[in-house]
VOPABA-453467 format. One line per field, with one value per residue (C-alpha): residue number from 1; x, y, z. Coordinates in steps of 0.05 Angstrom, whole numbers, plus 32768, in hexadecimal, padded with zeros to 4 digits. Example, Ala and Ser with C-alpha at 12.3 -4.5 7.8 and 13.67 -1.06 7.14 Angstrom:
i	1_2 $
X	80F6_8111 $
Y	7FA6_7FEB $
Z	809C_808F $
//
This chain:
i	1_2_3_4_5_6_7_8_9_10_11_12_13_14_15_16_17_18_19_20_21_22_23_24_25_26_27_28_29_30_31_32_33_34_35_36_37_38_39_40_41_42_43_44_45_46_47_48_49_50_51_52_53_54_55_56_57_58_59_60_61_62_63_64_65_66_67_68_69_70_71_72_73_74_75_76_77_78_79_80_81_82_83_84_85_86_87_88_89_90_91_92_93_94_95_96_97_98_99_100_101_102_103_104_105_106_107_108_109_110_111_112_113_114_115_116_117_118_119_120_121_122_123_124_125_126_127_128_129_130_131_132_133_134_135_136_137_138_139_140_141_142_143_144_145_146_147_148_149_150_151_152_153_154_155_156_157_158_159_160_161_162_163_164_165_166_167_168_169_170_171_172_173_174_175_176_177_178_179_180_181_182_183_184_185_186_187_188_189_190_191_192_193_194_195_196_197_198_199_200_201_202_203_204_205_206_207_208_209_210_211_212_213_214_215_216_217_218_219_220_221_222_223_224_225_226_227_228_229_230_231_232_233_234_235_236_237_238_239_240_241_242_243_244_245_246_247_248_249_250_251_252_253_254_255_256_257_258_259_260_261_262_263_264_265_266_267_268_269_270_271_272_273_274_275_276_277_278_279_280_281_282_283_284_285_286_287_288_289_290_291_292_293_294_295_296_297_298_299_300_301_302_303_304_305_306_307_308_309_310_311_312_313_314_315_316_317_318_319_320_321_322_323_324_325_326_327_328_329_330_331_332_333_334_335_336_337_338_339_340_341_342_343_344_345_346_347_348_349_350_351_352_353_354_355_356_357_358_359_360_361_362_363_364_365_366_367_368_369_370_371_372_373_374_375_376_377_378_379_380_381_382_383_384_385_386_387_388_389_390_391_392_393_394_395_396_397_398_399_400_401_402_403_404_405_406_407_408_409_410_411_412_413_414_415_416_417_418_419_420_421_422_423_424_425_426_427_428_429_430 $
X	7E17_7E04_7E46_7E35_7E6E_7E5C_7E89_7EA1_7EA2_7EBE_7EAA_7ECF_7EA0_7E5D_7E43_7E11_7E29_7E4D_7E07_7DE0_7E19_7E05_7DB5_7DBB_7DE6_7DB0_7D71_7D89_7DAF_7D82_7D8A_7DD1_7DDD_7DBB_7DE3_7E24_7E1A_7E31_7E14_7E33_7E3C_7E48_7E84_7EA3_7E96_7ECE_7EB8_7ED4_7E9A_7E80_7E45_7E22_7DE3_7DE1_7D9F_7DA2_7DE4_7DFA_7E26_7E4E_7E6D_7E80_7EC9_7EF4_7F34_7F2C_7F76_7F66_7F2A_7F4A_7F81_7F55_7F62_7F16_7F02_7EF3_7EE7_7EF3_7EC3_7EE4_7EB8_7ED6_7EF7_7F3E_7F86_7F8E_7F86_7F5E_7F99_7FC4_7F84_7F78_7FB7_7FBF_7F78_7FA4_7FCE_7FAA_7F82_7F42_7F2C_7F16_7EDE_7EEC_7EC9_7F08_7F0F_7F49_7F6E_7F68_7F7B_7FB4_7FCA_7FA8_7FED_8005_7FBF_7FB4_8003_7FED_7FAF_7FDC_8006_7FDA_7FAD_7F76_7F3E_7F38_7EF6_7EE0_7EAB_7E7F_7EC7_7EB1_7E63_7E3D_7E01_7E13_7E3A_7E78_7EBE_7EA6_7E90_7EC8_7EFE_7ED5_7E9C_7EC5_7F0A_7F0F_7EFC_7F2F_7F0D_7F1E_7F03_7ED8_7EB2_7E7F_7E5F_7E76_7E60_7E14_7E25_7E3D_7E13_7DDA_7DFD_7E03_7DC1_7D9B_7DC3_7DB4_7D67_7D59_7D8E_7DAA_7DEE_7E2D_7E14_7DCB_7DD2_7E10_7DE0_7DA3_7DCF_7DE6_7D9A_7D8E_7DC8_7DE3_7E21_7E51_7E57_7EA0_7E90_7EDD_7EEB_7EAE_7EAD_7EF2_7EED_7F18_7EE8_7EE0_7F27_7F2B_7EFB_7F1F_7F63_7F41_7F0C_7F4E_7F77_7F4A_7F35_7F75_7FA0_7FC6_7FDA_7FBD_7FC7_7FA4_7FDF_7FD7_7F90_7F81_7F50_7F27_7EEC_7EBA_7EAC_7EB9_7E7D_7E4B_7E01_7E24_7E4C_7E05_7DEC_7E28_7E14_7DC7_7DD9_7E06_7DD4_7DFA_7DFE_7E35_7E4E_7E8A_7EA0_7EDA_7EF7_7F28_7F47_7F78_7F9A_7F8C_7FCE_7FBB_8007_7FF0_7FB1_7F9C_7F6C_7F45_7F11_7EEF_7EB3_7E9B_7E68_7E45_7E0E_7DC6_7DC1_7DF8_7DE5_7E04_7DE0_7D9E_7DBF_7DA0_7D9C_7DCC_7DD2_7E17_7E1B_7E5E_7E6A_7E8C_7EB0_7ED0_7EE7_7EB3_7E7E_7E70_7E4F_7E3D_7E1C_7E13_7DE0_7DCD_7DD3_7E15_7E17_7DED_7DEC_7DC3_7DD8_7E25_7E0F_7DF5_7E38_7E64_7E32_7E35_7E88_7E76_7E4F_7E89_7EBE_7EA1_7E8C_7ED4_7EE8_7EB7_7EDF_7F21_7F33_7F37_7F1A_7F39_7F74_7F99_7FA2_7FDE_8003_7FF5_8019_8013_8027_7FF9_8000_7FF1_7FBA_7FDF_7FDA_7F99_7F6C_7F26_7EF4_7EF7_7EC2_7EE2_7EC8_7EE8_7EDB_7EF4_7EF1_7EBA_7ED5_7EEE_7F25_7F24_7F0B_7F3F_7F78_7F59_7F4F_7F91_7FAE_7F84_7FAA_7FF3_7FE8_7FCA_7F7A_7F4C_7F09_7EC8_7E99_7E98_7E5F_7E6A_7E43_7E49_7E37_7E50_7E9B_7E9E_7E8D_7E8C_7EAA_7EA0_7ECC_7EBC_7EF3_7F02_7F28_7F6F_7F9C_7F99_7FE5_7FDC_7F8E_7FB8_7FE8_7FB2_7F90_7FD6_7FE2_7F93_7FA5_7FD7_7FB9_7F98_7F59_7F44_7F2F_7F2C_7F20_7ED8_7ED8_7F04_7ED0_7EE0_7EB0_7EA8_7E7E_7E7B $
Y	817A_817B_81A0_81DA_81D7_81A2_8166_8177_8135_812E_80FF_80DF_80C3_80D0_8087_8058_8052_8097_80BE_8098_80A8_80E9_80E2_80C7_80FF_812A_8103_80ED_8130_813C_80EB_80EC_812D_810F_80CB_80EE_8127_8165_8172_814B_8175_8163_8191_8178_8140_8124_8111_80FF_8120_8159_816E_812F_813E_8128_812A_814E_8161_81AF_81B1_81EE_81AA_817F_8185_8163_816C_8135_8143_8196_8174_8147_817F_81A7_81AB_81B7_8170_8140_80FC_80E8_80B2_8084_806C_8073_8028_801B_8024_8064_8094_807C_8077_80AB_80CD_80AB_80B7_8100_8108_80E6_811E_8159_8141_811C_80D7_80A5_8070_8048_800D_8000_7FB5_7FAF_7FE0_7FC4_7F85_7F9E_7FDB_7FD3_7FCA_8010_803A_8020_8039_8076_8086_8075_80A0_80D8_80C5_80BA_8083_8058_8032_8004_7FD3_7FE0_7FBE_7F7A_7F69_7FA6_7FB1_7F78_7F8B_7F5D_7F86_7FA7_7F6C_7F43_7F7B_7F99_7F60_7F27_7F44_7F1B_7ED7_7EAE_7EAD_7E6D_7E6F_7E9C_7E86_7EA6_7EBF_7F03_7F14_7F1C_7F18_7ECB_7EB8_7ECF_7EAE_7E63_7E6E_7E76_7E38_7E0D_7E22_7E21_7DE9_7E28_7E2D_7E57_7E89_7E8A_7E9F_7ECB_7EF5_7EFC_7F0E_7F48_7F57_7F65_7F91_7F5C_7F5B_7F89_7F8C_7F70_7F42_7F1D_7F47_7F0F_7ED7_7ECF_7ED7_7F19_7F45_7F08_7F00_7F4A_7F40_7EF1_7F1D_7F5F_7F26_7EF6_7F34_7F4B_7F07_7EED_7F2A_7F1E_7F4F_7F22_7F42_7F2D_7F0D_7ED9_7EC7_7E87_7E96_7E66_7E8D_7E67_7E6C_7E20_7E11_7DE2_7DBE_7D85_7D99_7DAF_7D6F_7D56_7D78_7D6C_7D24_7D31_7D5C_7D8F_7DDC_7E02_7E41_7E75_7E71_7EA2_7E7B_7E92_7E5E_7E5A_7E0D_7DEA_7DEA_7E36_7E44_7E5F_7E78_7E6C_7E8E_7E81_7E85_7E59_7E2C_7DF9_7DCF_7DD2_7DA9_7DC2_7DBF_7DF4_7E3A_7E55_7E2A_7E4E_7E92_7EA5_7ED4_7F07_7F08_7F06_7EDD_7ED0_7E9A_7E9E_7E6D_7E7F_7E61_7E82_7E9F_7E5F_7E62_7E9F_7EB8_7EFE_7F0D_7F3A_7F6A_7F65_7F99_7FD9_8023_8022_7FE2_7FFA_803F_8028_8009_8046_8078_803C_8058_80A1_80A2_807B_80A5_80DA_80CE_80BE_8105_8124_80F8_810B_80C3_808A_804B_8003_8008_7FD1_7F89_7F68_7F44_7F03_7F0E_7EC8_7EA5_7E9D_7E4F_7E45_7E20_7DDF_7DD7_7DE1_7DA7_7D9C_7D60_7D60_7D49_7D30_7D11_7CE3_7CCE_7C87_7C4D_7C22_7BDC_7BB6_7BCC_7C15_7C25_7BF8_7C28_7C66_7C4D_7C40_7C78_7CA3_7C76_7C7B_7CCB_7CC0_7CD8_7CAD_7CA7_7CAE_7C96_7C86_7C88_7C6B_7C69_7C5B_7C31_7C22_7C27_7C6C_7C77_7CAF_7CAA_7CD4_7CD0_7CF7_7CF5_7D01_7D3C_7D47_7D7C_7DA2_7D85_7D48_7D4A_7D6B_7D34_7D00_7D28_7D23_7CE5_7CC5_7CF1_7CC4_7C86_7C68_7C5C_7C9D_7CC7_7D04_7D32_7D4B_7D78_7D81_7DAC_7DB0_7D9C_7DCC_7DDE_7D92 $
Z	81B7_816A_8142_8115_80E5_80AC_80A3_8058_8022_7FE1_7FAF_7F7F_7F49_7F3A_7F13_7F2C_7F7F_7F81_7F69_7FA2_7FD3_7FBA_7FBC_7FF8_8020_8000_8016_805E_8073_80AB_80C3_80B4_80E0_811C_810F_8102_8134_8100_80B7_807B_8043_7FF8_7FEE_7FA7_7F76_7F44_7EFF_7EC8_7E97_7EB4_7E82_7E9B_7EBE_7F08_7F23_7F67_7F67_7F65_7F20_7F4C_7F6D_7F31_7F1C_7EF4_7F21_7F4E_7F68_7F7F_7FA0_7FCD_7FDA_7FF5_8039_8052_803F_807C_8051_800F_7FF1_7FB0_7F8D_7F45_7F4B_7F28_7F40_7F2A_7F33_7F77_7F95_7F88_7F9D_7FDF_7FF5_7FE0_800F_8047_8043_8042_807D_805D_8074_8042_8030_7FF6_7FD1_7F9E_7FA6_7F77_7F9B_7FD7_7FCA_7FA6_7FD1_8016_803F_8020_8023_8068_807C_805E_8084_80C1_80B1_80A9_80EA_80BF_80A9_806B_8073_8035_804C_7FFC_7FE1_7FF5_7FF8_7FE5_8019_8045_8085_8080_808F_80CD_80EC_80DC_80F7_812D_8144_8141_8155_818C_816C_8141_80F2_80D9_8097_806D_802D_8000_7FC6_7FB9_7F7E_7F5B_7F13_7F1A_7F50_7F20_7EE0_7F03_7F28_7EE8_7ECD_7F0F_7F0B_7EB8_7EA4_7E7B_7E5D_7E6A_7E3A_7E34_7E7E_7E6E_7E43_7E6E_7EA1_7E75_7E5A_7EA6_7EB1_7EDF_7EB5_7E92_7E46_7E5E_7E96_7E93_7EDE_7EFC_7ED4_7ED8_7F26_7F24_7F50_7F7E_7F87_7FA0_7FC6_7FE8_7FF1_801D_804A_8052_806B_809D_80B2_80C3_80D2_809A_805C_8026_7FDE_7F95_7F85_7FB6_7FA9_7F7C_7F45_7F16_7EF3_7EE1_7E8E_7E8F_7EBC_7E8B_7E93_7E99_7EE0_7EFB_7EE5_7F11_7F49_7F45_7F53_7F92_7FAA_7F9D_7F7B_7F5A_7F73_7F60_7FA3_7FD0_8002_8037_806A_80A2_80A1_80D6_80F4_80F2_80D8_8090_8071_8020_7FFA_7FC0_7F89_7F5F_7F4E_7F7F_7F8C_7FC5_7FF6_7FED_803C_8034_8049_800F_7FD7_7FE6_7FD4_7F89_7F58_7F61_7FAF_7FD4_801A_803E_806D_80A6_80D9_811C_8156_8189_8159_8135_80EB_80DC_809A_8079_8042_8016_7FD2_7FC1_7F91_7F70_7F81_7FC0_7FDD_7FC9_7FEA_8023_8036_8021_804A_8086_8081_807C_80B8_80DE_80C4_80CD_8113_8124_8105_813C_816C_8157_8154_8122_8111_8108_80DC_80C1_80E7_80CB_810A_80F9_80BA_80AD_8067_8031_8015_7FCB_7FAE_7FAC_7FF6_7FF8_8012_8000_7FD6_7F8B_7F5A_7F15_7EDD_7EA6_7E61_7E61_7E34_7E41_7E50_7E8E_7EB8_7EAD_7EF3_7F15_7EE8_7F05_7F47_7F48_7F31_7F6B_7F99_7F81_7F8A_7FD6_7FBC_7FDE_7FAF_7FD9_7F9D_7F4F_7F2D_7EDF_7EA1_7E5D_7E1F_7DD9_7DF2_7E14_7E56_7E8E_7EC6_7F0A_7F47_7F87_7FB8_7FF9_8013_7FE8_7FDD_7F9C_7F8C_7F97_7F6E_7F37_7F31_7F28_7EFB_7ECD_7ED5_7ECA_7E81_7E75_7E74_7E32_7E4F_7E5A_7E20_7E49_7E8C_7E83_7EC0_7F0B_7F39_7F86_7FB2_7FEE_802E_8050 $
//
């Protein structure tokens, strides 16, 4: 039986996703009240400059007192979409108590606060659903906390966000540098005026902490997260990779050790086998990759990022949440019993792809070789070239932890034979 009273939503922000939230809501209200089974109605939206014009969107509802909104009372689900730590979460948790439930698609606060919001929405008896926080469009957090809650995840790995993906796509495909692709990237609105939060790997590393959580019942925070942007990514390293049959990708990777006692996570550049799944990903696409006991390989793909494809997740939530209101239940919360420890990145175990400037004369590969050996890093291949007295010099080795690769890496510096450490890359997804 179809309820008559409308479920009542506030919105906080009104930029690129939160005015297709808003479109949408409008467009689909007859699809979204069969779906839902009760009417969704628009009742507030939080700005920050309220003289804007919002196409489609009743100025009556625009205020600039996010907090009276959310105190309301007669609100049913708040959607975040203003990004930040605060104040989105002084905000979501001030909705927890005066009896709203709550969509979000703040990344950073997530990773950061996710343990303390999700407490608080226990507290209250209420929902915090955030699958646009990780991959945009594509359908990741559900299924990895509700489809696969009965498998064991053993390791997650992806491309989570569009604005690298695009940047070292364009370099992989035109032989373009850093920059030149930095700049078209901007040109096409791909990136920000300040793109440091996904060069650097920042937004990706939100984005490694929240899928390492969920995947291995385990509260995972920023903090714990490895990050390496990837600025330092040249020609030269593609180059590299060409010849291994290989591409280069900004890469989250989440992994349970194989003893299954500790987890890591990560981000950073890596190369990675054509015959990959993930090396066909271009432009600015997102896929995640994703490895369980019973499931297999599985792979999600899609826009990571936009208004609709950012809208489409956050209004995915809204009908869930709001469908649980009906209920008078709640969804998923929190899975943190595993609660096991999060090893840093010098236990981490993978193939590394480094390349020397060395002297050009005899004897120079025997030093190196040996000094992989004295720090237990077996060499898979070398490939060396070189004339009038310089040479370059690439070793590809076989699986080592990131301790025992730094080590080398020190001591190869200190011998006289080597002018210099060219690049370190990891080489992943074999």
């Amino acid at each position: 039986m179809m309820r008559t009273r409308p479920l009542k939503v506030a919105l906080l922000g009104c930029g690129v996703v939160g005015s297709e939230v808003a479109r949408i809501m409008t467009t689909h209200a007859d699809d979204l009240t069969a779906r839902i089974g009760a009417p969704v109605e628009l009742a507030g939206v939080a700005v920050r400059r309220p003289d804007r014009v919002r196409e489609g969107i009743d100025p009556a509802l625009v205020t600039t007192d996010a907090t009276a909104l959310v105190k309301r009372g007669d609100i049913d689900v708040v959607v975040e979409v203003i990004g930040g730590i605060e104040p989105a979460r002084t905000l979501i948790t001030t909705a927890f108590e005066h009896g709203a439930s709550v969509v979000s698609a703040n990344k950073a606060l997530l990773a950061q606060d996710g343990a303390a919001l999700h407490a608080a929405a226990e507290e209250h008896d209420k929902d915090l659903y955030y699958e646009a926080a990780v991959a945009g469009a594509i359908p990741l957090i559900r299924p990895l906390r509700e489809s696969l809650a009965g498998d064991k995840i053993n390791r997650v790995m992806g491309i989570v966000n569009g604005t690298t993906n695009f940047i070292l796509d364009k370099m992989d495909s035109t032989g373009a540098g850093y920059q030149e692709a930095l700049d078209e990237a901007t040109a096409l609105g791909y990136a920000e005026a300040d793109p440091t939060a996904d060069v650097e790997g920042f937004d990706a590393a939100a984005k490694a902490a929240i899928l390492a959580g969920i995947a291995f019942h385990t509260r995972v925070r920023l903090d714990d997260v490895y990050r390496e942007g990837m600025t330092e990514v040249t020609a030269a390293d593609f180059a590299s990779a060409k010849e291994m049959g290989c591409t280069i990708k900004l890469l989250a990777i989440c992994e349970r050790a194989a003893d299954g006692a500790s987890v890591t996570a990560r981000v950073h550049p890596a190369m990675i086998p054509l015959s990959h799944p993930l090396a066909s990903v271009r432009g600015a696409y997102n896929a995640v990759f994703v490895e369980s006991d019973a499931a297999g390989q599985l792979m999600f793909y899609g826009p990571g990022a936009g208004g609709s494809p950012t809208a489409s997740a956050v209004l995915g939530d809204l009908v869930a949440v709001c469908r649980n209101r009906i209920g008078g239940a709640t969804g998923p919360g929190e899975s943190a019993y595993a609660a096991l420890p999060v090893s840093p990145m010098g236990d981490v175990v993978t193939r590394y792809h480094i390349s020397l400037d060395v002297a050009d004369k005899p004897g120079v590969l025997a030093q190196v070789a040996t000094v992989f050996a004295e720090h237990g890093v077996s060499i898979d291949t070398v490939r060396q070239s070189g004339k009038d007295g310089e040479a370059s010099l690439v070793v590809v080795t076989h699986r080592a932890s990131d301790a025992a690769l730094t080590g080398t890496v020190e001591a190869l510096r200190k011998l006289d034979t080597v002018r210099g450490v060219a690049s370190i890359m990891r080489v992943e997804g074999e």
